[in-house]
Structures are given as structure tokens and as C-alpha cells.
N, C-alpha and C positions, 0 to 999 in steps of 0.2 A: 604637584604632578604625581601620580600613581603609578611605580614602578610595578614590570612585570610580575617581580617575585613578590611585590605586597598584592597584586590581584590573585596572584596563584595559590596562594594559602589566607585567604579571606580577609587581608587588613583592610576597614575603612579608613580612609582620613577625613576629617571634614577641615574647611578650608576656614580660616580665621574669621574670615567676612564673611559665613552663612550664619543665619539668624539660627538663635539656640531653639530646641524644639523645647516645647512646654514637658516638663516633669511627671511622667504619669507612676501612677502607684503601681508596684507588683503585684504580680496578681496573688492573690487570699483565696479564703476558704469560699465557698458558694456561701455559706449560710450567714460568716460575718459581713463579707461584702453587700448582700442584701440586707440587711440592719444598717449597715452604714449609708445605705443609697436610702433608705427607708425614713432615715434618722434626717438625713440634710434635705429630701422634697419635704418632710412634714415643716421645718422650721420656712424654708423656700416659700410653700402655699402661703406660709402666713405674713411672712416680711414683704415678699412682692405681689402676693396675689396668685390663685391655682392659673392664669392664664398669663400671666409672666414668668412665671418660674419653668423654663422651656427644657428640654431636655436635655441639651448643652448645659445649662445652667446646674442643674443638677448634676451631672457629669463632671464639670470640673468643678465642683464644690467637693466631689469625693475623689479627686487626681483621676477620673477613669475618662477615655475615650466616649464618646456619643453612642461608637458600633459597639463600645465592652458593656455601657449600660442596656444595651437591648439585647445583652446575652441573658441579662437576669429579668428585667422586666419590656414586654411586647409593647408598650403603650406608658404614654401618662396616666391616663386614668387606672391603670392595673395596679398603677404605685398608689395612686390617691385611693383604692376600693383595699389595698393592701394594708395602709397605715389607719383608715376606717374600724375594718375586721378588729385588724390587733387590738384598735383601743378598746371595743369592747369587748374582746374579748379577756383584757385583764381588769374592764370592771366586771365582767359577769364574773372572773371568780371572786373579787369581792366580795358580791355581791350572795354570791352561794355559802361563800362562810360564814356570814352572817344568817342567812336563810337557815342555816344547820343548827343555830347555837338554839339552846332551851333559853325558855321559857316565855312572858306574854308577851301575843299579839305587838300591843303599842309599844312595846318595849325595843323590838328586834326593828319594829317601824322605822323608828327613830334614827338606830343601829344602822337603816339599812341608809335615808338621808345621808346620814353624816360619813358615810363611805362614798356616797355620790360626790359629794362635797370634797372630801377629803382627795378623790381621784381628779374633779379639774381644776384645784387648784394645784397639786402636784404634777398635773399632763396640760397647760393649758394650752397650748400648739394643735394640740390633738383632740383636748375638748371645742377649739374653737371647727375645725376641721367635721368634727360629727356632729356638732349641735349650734352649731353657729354660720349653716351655710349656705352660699350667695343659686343662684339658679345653676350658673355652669357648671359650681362644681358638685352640687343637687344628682345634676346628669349621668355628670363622668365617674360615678362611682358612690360618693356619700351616702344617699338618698337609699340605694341596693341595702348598703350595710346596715343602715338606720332600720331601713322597716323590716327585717330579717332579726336580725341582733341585737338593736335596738326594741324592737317589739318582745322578743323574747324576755329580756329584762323589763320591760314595765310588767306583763304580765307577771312575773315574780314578784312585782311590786303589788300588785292587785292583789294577790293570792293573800298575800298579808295583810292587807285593806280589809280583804272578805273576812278573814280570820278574826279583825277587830270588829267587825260589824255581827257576828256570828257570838261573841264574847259580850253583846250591846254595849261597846261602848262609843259606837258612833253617833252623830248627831245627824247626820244628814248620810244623802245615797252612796256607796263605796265607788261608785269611777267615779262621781265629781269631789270627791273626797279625796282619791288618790291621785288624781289630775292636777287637784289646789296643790296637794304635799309635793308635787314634781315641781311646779309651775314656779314654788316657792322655793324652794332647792336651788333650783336653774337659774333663779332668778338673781340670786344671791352671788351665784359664780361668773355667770355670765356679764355682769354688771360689773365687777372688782376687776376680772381680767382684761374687760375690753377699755375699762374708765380707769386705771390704775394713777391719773392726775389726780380724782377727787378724793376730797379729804375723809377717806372713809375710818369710822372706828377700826379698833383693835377686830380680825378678823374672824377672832374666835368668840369673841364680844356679840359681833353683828348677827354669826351666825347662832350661839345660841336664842337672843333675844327674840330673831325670827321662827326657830322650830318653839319656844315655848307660847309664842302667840300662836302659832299654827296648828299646835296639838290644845290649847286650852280653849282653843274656839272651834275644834272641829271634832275630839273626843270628851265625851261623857268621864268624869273622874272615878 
């Protein structure tokens, strides 16, 4: 029972037999708390699926309330078009330091592959998420980022393609040229990440054997 003078200067009591409330996080900075809400929907989409992983779920994967997670983000999909952006936006700069560096065409080509490469095997949550994805989550944000940001880097990729074709050392047309070199790329990552049972070689093994078939059958020496 609650005496006067504990309601009059603000004591609660809770009573032994009330069930404990769940443990929410204090609140943080705006900028770390959205990294962390951003960090557990990206693993979430992948372990249950973008259409299970509910916003509750995500919420108490980072101790936060349902109503604290819609202070940061409006929507699912704002989270899913969120985690999209970011990913490429740290392969585009990748992708630009490479584009910077001197010297030939095939050379920086190559350079630029093996950053592609190099980024989803190190992101693969988030490679699966941009380039790996099913119609709904296409909808709700993916599909926005890809052909925006996404296109933005192939076209950087082309530009180099031109550049090897401009240098004649291409054998055939620069898109279907630089379409094979993705296709082969992707194919490599995409296949390890998603099939990680089979008995694949050493991975640095697989992927040069693949760019050296790829460049000796599609540039001129």
C-alpha cells in the first residue's frame, strides 16, 4: 500500500507480484542509435526474411520501444532503402579509389572487380540485401537504391570497359564485355555467400582462376 507522504514527493512502489517490464536501452545519440537500428534490421532481413523481420522485432533486437524506433525511422522500408544507400554508398567510394589510381585501362579493371568482390564478401548481409533481392523487398526500397546508386557504379564500370576498348584491347562489344566481367564477379560472391555448405576451393584461389579466364578470353594481350 502507498502512503500519503510516498505519493506526495513522487515514490513509486511496484508490488512483488507485478510482472518485470522488459529492459529498454537509454537513450543515445540520434546518429549511433540509427547505426544500431540499421545494423540489427540489415542482419534481421536476412535471418528471417524483409517480411518477418517486423518492427517490433527490430525494436527489441536494439532494447528500444516500437514508438522510440519510429522516432528514427517512418517505415520499414525507409530502414531497408537506408541500409541499401549506405551499402553502396561505401562500395562507390571503393570503387572511386580505384577509378583514381594511374595507370592502364585492364589494369584498374581488374582493381575495380576485386573491390567488388572484396566488398561482399566482407558486407555479405548487405550484399545479399542489394543484389540478392526477392520482389517485396525489390518494392520497399532495394530496387530505388539499385537503379540510382547502383547504376551510378556500373556506369563507372563501363567508363573503364570504354577506356579498354579505346586502348584495343577488347575482343568483343564494351556492354557485353562489361556485363560478362559483373556477371562473373557476382557470380563468384553470390554463389559462396548464399551456398557456404559446398566444398568450395580456397577463396582467393576461385576468385583469381575466375578473373584470369575472364580477362584472357575477353581482352586482347
Amino acid at each position: 500500500m502507498v502512503s500519503k507522504e510516498q505519493v506526495r514527493i513522487g515514490v513509486t512502489v511496484t508490488s512483488s507480484n507485478s510482472p518485470a517490464r522488459s529492459s529498454r536501452k537509454p537513450k543515445g545519440e540520434g546518429h549511433a542509435r540509427r547505426a544500431e537500428i540499421l545494423a540489427a534490421a540489415e542482419r534481421l532481413f536476412v535471418e528471417v526474411g524483409y517480411e518477418g523481420a517486423t518492427i517490433r522485432k527490430i525494436a527489441d533486437e536494439v532494447g528500444l520501444s516500437s514508438t522510440a524506433l519510429y522516432m528514427h525511422f517512418s517505415e520499414k522500408s525507409e530502414i531497408l532503402h537506408e541500409i541499401c544507400k549506405g551499402a553502396f554508398d561505401r562500395l562507390q567510394a571503393a570503387n572511386a579509389a580505384v577509378v583514381a589510381e594511374a595507370g592502364p585501362a585492364d589494369v584498374r579493371l581488374r582493381r575495380l572487380m576485386e573491390a567488388y568482390i572484396d566488398f561482399g564478401f566482407a558486407n555479405p548481409n548487405a550484399y545479399r540485401l542489394i543484389y540478392l533481392t526477392r520482389p517485396v523487398e525489390a518494392r520497399d526500397g532495394a530496387q530505388s537504391a539499385s537503379q540510382s546508386l547502383g547504376g551510378d557504379l556500373f556506369r563507372a564500370f563501363e567508363d573503364i570497359v570504354e577506356e579498354a576498348a579505346a586502348a584495343g584491347r577488347l575482343r568483343g562489344e564494351p556492354q557485353a564485355t562489361a556485363q560478362t566481367l559483373w556477371a562473373g564477379a557476382h557470380g563468384i560472391v553470390s554463389l559462396m555467400i548464399t551456398k557456404p555448405y559446398f566444398d568450395w576451393v580456397d577463396r582467393a584461389v576461385l576468385t583469381k582462376t575466375m578473373m584470369d579466364a575472364l580477362f584472357i578470353g575477353l581482352l586482347r594481350p
